[in-house]
Structure formats: C-alpha cells, structure tokens
N, CA, C and O atoms as a GROMACS GRO file, in nm:
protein
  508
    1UNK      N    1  -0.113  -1.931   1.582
    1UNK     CA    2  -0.142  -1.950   1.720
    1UNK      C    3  -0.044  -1.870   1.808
    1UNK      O    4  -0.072  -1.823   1.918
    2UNK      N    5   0.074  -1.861   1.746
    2UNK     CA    6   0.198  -1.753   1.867
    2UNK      C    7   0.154  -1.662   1.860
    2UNK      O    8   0.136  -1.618   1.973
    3UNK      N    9   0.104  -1.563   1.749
    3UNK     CA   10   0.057  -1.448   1.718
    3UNK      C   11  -0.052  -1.426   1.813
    3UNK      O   12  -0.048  -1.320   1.876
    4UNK      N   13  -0.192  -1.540   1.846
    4UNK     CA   14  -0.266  -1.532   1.928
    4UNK      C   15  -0.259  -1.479   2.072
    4UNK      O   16  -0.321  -1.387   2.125
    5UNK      N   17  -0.125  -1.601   2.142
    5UNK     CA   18  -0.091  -1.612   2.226
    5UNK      C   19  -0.018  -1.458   2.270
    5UNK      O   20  -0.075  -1.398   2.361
    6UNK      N   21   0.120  -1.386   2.201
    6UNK     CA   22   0.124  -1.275   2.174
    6UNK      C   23   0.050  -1.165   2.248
    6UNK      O   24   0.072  -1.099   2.349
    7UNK      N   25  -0.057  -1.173   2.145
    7UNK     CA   26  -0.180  -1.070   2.204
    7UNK      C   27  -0.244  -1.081   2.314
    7UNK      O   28  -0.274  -0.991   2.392
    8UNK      N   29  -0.271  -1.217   2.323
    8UNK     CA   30  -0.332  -1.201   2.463
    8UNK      C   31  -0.310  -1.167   2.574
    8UNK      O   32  -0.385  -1.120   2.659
    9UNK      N   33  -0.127  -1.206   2.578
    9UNK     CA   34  -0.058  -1.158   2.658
    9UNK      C   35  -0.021  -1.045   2.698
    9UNK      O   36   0.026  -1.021   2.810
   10UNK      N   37  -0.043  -0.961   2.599
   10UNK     CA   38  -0.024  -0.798   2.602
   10UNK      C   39  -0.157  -0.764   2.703
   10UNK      O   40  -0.133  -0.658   2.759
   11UNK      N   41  -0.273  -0.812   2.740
   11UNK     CA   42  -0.371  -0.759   2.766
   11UNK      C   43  -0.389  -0.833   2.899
   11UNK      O   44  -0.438  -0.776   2.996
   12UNK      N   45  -0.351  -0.952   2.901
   12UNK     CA   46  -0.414  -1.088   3.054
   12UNK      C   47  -0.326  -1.133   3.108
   12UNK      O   48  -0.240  -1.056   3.066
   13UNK      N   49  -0.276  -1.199   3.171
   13UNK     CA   50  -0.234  -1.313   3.228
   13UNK      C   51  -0.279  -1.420   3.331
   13UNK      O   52  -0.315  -1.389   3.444
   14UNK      N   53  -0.276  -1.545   3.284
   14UNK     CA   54  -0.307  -1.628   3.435
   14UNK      C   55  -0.244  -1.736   3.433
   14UNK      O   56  -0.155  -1.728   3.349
   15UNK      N   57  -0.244  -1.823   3.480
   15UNK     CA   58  -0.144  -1.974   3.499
   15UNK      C   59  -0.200  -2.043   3.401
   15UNK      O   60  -0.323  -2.054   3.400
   16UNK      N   61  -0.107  -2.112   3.283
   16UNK     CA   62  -0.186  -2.200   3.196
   16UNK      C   63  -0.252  -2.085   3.098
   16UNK      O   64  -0.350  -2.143   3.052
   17UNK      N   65  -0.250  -1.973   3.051
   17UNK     CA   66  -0.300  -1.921   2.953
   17UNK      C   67  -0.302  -1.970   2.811
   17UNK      O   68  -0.394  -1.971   2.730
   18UNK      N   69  -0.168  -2.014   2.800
   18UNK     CA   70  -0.103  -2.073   2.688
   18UNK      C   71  -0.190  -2.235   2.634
   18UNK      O   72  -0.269  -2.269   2.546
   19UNK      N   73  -0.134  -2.282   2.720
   19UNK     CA   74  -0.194  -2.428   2.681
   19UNK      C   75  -0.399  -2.360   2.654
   19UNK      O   76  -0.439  -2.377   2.539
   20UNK      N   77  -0.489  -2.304   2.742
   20UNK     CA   78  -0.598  -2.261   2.701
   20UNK      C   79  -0.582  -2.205   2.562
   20UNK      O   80  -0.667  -2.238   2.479
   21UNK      N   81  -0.497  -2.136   2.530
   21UNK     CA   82  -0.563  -2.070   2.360
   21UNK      C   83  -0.533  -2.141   2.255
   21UNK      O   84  -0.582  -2.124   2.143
   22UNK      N   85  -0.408  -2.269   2.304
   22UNK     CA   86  -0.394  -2.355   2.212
   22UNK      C   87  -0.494  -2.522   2.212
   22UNK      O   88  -0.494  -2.616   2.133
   23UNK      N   89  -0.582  -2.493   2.364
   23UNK     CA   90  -0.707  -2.573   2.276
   23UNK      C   91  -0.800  -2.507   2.273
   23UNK      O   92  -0.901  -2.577   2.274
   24UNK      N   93  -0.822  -2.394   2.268
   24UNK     CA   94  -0.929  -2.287   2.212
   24UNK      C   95  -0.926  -2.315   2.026
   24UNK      O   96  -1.017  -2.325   1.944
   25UNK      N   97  -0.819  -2.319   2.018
   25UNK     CA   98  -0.765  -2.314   1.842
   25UNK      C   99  -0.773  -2.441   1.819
   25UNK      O  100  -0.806  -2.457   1.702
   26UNK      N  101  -0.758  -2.544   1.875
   26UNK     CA  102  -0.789  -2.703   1.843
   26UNK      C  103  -0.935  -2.726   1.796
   26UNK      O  104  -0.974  -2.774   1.690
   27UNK      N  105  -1.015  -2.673   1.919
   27UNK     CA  106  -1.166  -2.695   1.901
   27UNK      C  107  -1.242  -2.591   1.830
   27UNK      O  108  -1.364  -2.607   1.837
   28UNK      N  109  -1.199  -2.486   1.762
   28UNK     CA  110  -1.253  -2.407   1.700
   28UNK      C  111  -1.281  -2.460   1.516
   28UNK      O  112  -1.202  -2.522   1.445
   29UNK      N  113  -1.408  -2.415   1.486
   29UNK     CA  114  -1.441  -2.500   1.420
   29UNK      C  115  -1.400  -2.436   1.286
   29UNK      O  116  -1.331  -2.496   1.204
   30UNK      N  117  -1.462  -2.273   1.263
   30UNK     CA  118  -1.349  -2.176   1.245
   30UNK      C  119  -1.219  -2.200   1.204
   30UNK      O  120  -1.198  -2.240   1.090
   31UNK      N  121  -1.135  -2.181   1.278
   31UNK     CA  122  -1.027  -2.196   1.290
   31UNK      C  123  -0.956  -2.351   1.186
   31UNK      O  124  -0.866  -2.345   1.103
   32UNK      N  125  -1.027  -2.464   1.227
   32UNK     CA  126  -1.001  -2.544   1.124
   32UNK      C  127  -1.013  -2.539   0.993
   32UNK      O  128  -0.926  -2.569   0.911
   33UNK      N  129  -1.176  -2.483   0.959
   33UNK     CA  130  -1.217  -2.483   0.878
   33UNK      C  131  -1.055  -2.374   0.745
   33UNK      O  132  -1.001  -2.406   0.640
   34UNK      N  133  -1.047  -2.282   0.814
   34UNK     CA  134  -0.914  -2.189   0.740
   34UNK      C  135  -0.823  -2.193   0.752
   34UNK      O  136  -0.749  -2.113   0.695
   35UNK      N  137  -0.765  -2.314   0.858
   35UNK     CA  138  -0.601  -2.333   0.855
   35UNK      C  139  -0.552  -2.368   0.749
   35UNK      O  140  -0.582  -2.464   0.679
   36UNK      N  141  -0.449  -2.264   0.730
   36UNK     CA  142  -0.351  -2.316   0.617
   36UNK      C  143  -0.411  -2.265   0.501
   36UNK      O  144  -0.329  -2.242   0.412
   37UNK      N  145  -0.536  -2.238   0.472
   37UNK     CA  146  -0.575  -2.177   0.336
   37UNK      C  147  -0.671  -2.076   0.365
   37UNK      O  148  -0.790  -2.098   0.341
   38UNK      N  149  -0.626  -1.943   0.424
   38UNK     CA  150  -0.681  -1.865   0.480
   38UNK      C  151  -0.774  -1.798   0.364
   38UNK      O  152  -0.727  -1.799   0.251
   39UNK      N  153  -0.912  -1.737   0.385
   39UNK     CA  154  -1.017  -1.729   0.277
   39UNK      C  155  -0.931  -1.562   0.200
   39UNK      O  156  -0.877  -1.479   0.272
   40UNK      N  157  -0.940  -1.549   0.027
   40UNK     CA  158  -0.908  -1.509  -0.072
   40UNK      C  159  -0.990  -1.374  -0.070
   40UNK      O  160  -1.112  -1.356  -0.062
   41UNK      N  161  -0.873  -1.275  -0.082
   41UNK     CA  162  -0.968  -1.128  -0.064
   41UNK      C  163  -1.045  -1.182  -0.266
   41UNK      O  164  -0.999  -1.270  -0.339
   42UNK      N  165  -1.161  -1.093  -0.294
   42UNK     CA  166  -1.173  -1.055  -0.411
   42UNK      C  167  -1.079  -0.988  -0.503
   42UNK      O  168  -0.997  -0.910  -0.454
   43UNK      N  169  -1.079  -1.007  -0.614
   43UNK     CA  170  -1.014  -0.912  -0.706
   43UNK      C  171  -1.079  -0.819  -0.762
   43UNK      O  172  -1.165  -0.849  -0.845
   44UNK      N  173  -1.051  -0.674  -0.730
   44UNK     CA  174  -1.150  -0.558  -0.790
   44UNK      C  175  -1.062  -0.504  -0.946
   44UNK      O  176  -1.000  -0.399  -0.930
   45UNK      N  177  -1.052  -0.574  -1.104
   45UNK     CA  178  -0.979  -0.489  -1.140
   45UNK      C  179  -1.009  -0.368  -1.178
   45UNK      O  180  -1.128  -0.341  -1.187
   46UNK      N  181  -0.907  -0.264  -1.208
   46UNK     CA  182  -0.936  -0.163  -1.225
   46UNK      C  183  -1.035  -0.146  -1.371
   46UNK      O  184  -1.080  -0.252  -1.414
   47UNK      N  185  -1.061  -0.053  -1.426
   47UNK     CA  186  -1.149  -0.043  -1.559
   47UNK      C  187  -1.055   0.072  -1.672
   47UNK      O  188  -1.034   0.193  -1.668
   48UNK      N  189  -1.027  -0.012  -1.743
   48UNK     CA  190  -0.960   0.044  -1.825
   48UNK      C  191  -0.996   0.241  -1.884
   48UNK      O  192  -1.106   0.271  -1.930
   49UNK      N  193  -0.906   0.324  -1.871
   49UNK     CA  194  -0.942   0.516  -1.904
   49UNK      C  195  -0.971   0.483  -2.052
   49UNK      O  196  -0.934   0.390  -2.124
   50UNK      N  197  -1.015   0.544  -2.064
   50UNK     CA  198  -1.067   0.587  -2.171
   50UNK      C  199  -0.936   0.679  -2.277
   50UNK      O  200  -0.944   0.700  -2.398
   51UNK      N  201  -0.839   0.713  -2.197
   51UNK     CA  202  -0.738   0.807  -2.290
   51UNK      C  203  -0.669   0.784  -2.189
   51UNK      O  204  -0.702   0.736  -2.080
   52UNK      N  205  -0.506   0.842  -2.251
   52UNK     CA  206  -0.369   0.826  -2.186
   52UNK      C  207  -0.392   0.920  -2.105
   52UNK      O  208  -0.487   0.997  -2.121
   53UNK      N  209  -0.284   0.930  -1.976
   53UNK     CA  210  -0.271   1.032  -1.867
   53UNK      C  211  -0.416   1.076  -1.801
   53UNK      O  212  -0.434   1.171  -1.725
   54UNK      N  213  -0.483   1.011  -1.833
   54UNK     CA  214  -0.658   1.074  -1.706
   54UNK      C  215  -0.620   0.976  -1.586
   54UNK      O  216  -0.618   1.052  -1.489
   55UNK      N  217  -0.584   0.831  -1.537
   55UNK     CA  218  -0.522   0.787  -1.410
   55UNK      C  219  -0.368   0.750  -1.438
   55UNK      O  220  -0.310   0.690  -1.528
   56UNK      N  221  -0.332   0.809  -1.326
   56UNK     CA  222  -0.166   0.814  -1.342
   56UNK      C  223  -0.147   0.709  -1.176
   56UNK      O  224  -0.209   0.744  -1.076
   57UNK      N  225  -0.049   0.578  -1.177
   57UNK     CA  226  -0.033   0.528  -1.066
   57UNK      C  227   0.070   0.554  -1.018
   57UNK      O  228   0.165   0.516  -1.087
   58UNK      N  229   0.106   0.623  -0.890
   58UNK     CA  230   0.249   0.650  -0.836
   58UNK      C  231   0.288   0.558  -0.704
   58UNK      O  232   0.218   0.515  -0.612
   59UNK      N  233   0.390   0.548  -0.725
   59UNK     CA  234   0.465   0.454  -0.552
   59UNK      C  235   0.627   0.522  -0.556
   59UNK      O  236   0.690   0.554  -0.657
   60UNK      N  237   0.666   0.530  -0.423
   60UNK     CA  238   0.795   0.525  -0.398
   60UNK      C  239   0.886   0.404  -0.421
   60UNK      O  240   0.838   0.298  -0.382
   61UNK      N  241   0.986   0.401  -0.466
   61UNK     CA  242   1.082   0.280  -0.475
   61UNK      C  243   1.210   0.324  -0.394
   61UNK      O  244   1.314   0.374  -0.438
   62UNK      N  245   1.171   0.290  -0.250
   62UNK     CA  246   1.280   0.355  -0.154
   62UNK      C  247   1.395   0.248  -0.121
   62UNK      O  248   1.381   0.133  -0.079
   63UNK      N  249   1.554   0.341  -0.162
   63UNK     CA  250   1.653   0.241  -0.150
   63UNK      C  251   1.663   0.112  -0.226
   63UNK      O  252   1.699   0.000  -0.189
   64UNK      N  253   1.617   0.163  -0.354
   64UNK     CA  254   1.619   0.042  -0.442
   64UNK      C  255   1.757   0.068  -0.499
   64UNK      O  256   1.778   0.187  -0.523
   65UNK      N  257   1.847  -0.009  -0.522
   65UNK     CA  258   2.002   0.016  -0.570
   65UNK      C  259   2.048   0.156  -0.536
   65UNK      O  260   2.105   0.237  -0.609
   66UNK      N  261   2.008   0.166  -0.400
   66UNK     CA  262   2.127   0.279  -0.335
   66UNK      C  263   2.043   0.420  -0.374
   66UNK      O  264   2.100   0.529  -0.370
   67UNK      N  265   1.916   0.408  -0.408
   67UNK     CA  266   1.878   0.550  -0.436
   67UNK      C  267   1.732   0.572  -0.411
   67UNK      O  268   1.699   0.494  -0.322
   68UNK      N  269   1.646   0.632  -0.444
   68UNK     CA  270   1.511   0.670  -0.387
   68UNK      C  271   1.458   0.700  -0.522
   68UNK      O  272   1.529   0.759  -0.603
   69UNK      N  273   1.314   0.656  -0.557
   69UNK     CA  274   1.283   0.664  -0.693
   69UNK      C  275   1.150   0.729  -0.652
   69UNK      O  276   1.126   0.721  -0.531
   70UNK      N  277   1.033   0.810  -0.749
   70UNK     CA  278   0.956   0.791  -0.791
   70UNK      C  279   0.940   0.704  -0.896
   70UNK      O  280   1.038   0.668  -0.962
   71UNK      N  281   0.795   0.654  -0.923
   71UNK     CA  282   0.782   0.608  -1.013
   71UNK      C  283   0.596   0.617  -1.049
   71UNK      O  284   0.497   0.575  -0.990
   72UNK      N  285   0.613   0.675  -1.143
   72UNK     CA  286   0.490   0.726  -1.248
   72UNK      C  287   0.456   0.554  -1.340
   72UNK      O  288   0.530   0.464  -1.380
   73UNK      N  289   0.308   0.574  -1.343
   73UNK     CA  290   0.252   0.392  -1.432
   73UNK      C  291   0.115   0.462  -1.506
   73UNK      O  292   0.004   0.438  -1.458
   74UNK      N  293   0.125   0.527  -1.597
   74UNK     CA  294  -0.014   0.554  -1.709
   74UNK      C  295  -0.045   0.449  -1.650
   74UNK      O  296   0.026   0.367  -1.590
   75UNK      N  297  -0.195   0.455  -1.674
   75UNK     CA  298  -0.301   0.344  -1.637
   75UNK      C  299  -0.357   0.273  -1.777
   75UNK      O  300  -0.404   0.160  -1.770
   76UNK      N  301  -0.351   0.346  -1.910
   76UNK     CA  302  -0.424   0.325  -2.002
   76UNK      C  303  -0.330   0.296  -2.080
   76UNK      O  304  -0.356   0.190  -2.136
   77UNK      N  305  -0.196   0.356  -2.124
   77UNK     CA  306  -0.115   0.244  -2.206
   77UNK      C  307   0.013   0.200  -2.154
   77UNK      O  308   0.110   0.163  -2.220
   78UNK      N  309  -0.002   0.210  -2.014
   78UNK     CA  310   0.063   0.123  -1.893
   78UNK      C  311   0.214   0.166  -1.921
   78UNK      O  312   0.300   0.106  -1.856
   79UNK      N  313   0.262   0.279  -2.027
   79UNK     CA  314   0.375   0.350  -2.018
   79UNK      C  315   0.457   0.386  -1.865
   79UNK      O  316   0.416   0.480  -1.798
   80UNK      N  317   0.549   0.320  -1.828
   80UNK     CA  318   0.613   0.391  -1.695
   80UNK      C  319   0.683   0.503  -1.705
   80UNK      O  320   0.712   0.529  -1.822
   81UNK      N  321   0.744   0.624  -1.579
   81UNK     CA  322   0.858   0.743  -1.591
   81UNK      C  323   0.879   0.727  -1.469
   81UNK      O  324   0.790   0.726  -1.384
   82UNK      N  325   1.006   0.712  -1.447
   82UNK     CA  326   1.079   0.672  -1.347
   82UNK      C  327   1.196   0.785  -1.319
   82UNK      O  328   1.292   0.804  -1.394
   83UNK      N  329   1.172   0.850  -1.206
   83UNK     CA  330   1.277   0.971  -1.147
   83UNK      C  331   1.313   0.923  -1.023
   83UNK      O  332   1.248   0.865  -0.937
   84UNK      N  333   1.498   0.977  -1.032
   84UNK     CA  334   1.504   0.937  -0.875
   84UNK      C  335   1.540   1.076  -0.850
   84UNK      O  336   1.550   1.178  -0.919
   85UNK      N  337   1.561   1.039  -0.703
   85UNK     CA  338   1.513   1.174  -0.624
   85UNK      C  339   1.543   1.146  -0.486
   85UNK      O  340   1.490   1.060  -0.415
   86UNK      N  341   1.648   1.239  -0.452
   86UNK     CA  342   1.699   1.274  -0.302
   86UNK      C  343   1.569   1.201  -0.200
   86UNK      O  344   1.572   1.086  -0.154
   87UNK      N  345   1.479   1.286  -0.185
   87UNK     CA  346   1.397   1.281  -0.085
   87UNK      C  347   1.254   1.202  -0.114
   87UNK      O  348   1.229   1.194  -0.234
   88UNK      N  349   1.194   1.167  -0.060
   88UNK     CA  350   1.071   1.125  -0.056
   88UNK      C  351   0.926   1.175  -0.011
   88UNK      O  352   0.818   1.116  -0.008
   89UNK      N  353   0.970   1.336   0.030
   89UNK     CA  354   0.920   1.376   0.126
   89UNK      C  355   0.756   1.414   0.011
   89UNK      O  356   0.724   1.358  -0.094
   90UNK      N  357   0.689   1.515   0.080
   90UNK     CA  358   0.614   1.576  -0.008
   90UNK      C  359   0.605   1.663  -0.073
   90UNK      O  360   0.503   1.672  -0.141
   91UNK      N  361   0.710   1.768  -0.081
   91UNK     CA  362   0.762   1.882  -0.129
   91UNK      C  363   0.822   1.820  -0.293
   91UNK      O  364   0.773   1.844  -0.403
   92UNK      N  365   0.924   1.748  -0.266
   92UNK     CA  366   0.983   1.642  -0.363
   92UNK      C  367   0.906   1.601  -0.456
   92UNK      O  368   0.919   1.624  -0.576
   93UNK      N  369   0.779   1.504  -0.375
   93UNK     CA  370   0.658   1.438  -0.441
   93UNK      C  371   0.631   1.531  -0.569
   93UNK      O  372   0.641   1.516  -0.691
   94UNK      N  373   0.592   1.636  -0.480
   94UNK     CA  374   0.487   1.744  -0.568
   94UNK      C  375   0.565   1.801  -0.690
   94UNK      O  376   0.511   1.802  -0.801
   95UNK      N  377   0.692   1.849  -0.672
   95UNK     CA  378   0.771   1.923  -0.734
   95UNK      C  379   0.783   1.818  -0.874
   95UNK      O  380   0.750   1.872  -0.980
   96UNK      N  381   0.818   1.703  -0.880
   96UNK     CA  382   0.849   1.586  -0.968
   96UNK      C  383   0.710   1.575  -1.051
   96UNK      O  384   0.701   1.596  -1.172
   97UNK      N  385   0.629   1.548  -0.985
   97UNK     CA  386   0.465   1.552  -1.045
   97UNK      C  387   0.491   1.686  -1.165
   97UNK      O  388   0.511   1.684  -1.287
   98UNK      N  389   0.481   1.786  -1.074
   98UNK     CA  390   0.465   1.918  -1.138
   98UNK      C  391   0.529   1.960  -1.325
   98UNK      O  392   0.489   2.022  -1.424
   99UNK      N  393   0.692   1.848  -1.265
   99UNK     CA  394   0.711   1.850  -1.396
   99UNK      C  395   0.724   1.767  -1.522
   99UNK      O  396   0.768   1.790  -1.635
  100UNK      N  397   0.655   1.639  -1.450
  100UNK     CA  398   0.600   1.538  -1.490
  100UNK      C  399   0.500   1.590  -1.582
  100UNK      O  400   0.511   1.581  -1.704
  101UNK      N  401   0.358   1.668  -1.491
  101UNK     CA  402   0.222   1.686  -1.601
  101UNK      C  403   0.218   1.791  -1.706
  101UNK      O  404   0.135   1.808  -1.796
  102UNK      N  405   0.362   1.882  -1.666
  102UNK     CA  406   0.348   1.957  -1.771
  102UNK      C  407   0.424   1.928  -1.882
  102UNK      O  408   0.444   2.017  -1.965
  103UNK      N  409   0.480   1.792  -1.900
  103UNK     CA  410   0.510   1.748  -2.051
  103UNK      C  411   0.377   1.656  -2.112
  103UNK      O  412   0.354   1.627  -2.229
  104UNK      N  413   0.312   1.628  -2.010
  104UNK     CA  414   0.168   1.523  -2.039
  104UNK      C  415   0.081   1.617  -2.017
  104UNK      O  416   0.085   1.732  -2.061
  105UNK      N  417   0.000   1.568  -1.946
  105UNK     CA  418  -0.130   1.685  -1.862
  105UNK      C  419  -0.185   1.641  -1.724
  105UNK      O  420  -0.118   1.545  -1.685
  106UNK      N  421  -0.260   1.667  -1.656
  106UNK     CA  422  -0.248   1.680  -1.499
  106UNK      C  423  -0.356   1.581  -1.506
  106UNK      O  424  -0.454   1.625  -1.566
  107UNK      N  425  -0.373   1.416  -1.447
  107UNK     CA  426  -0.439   1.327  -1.470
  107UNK      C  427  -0.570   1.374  -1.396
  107UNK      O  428  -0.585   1.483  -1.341
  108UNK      N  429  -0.666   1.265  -1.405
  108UNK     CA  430  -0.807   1.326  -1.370
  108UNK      C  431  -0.821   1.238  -1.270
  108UNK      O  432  -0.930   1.246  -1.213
  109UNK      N  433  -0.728   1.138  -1.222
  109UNK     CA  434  -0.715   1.094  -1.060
  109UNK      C  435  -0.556   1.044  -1.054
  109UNK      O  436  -0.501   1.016  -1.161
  110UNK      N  437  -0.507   1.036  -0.971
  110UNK     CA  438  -0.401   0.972  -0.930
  110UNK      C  439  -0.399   0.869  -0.797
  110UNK      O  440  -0.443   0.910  -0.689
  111UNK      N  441  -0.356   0.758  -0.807
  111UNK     CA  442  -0.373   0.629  -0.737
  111UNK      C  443  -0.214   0.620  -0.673
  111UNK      O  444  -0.108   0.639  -0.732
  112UNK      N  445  -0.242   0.578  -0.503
  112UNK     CA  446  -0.096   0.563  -0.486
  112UNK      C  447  -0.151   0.480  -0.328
  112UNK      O  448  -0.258   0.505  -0.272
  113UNK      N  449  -0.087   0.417  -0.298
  113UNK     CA  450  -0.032   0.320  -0.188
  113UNK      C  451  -0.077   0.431  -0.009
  113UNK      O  452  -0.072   0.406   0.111
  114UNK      N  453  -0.110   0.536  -0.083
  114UNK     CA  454  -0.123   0.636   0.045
  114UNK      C  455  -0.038   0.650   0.178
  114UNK      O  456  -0.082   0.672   0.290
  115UNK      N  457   0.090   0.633   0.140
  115UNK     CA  458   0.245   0.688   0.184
  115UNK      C  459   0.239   0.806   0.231
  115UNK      O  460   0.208   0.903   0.163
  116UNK      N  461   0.275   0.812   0.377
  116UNK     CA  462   0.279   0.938   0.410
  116UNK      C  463   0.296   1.074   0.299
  116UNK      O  464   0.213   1.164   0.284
  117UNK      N  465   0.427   1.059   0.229
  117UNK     CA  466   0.411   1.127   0.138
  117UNK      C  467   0.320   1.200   0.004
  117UNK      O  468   0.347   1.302  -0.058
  118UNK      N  469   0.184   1.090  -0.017
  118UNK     CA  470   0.114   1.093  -0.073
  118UNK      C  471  -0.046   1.112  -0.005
  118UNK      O  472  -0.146   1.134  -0.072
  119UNK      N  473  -0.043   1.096   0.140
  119UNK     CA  474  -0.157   1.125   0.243
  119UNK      C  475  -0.132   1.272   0.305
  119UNK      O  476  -0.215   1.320   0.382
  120UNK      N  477  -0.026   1.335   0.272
  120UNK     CA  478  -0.064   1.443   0.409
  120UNK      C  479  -0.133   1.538   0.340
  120UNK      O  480  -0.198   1.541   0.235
  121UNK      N  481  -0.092   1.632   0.443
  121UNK     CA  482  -0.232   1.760   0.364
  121UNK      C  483  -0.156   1.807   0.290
  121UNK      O  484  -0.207   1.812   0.178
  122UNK      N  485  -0.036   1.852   0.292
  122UNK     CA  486   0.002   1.924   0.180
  122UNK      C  487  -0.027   1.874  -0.004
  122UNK      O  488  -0.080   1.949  -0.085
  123UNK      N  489   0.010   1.775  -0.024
  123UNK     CA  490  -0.032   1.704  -0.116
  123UNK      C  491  -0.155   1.632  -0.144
  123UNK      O  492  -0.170   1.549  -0.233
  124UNK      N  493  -0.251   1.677  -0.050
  124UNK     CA  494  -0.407   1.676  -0.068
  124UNK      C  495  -0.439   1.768  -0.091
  124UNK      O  496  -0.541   1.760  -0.159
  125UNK      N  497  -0.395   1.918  -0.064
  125UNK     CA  498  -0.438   2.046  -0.103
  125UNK      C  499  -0.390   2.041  -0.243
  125UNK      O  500  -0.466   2.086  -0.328
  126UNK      N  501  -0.262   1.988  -0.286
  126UNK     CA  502  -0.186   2.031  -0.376
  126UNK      C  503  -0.320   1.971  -0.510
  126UNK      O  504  -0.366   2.055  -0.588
  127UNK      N  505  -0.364   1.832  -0.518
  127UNK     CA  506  -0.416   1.715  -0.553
  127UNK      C  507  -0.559   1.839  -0.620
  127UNK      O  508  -0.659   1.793  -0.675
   0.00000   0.00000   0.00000
C-alpha cells in the first residue's frame, strides 16, 4: 500500500489522498483476494542439449570477494569455468568467451541475464 501511495503521489495530489487509496485497498476484492500470497509466476524448465557446450549459461559475479568474475554454466553436464576479470565491460565479455570456446567449441546459443554487457550491440554482432 506505501508503494501505491508513492506512485500516486508522483502523478496527483489532493487533501486526503492517502486515507482514499488505503480504502481503495480495503475494499478491493482483488487486492484481498492476493494479499500476502501474491499469485506464482510458472516454471518454464529449460530442456535438457542434447551434447556438451551447444547452451552455455553466463552471468557476471560483480564484487564478489573483492573481484569481478565471469562465470560460464554448460547447460548439459552443468560443468562450471569461472574467470575473474578486471572489467565487466563488453570488450572483456567477448575476449574471455573467445578463449573460453576455443578450448570447447562456440555454443549453439548462449543464455545470460541480458546485462548491459551481454545486450549491447557490440556483443550482439559479436554473438
């Protein structure tokens, strides 16, 4: 309900706004119905590759014990490779990949959290 209130405020004001959205949220039927146990996204799991290195999962582990990580997750025998690394940037990204797939091979998708580093164009061209 603060969160409500919050917003509205960014946009309205009038005398008594407050007390209105907090019996807006009383009488909402809605609103009861999901307090406190707000409704459960689905679970999509993934589907197991068919062979090692075809989906490779990457995330940053930024400032984890004082340092900046990649971190590489096979999808198919859930093997991790973990590099740290100055920067995070996308230059970095790519360069680490690069010598990542050429001891494996260059996966046939790669999955990531879509981190600046992993959204811009450079590393969509690269991809």
């Amino acid at each position: 309900m603060q969160r409500m209130k919050q917003c509205a405020r960014t946009a309205v004001y009038w005398p008594g706004i407050d007390s209105q959205i907090v019996d807006l949220c009383r009488t909402c039927l809605s609103c009861a119905e999901h307090q406190g146990n707000p409704p459960k996204a689905p679970v999509h799991p993934w589907v197991l590759p068919e062979k090692p290195w075809s989906r490779v999962h990457i995330d940053h582990a930024v400032n984890f014990m004082g340092h900046n990580w990649l971190v590489l997750n096979d999808a198919y025998s859930k093997y991790p490779i973990i590099y740290q690394t100055t920067s995070t940037s996308s230059k970095a990204t790519i360069q680490l990949l690069e010598e990542d797939f050429a001891h494996f091979e260059f996966p046939h998708a790669i999955v990531s959290d879509n981190a600046t580093s992993f959204s811009s164009g450079e590393f969509q061209s690269w991809c």
